[in-house]
C-alpha positions, -999 to +999 in steps of 0.1 A: -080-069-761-104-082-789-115-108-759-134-082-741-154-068-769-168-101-777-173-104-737-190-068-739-207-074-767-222-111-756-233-093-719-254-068-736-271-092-758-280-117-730-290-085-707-313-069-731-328-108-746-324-126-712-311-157-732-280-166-717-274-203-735-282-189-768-261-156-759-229-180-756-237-203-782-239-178-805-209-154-794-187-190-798-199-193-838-195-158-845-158-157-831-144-194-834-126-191-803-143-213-784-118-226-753-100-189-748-129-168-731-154-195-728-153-189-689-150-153-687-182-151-713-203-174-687-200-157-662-198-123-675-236-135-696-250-151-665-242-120-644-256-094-672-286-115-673-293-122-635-290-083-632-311-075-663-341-099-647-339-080-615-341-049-629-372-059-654-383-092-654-390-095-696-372-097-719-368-069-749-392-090-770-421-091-739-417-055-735-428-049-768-462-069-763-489-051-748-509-065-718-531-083-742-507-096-766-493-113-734-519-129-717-529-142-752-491-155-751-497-173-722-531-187-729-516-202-763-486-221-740-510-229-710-509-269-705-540-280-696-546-295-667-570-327-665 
């Protein structure tokens, strides 16, 4: 039963911050269980988080930028081409 909290818990956080790697990493140091619902949490995070990016493409922390907070964003991580 406690399994599926942490599952729960771990989906929401990689839907709503579309970071599935650090969603799992972290649920894994929190809990300490880290072969018993390894599988279940990877593919209940990668679902939650393809779903969450079809729904709305950023993330919780992009939806709080305005339009010109984020083209400044992208302008500051813009390689340069030659």
């Amino acid at each position: 039963m406690r399994g599926r909290g942490v599952i729960g818990a771990g989906t929401v956080l990689a839907a709503t911050t579309q970071g599935p790697v650090s969603t799992v990493v972290m649920m894994m140091e929190l809990t300490g269980q880290y072969r018993s619902f390894i599988l279940p949490l990877l593919l209940a995070v990668g679902l939650a988080t393809l779903v969450a990016r079809t729904i709305e493409p950023r993330s919780i922390y992009d939806a709080r930028l305005s339009d010109d907070e984020l083209q400044a964003r992208r302008d500051f991580f813009e390689v340069p081409t030659v």
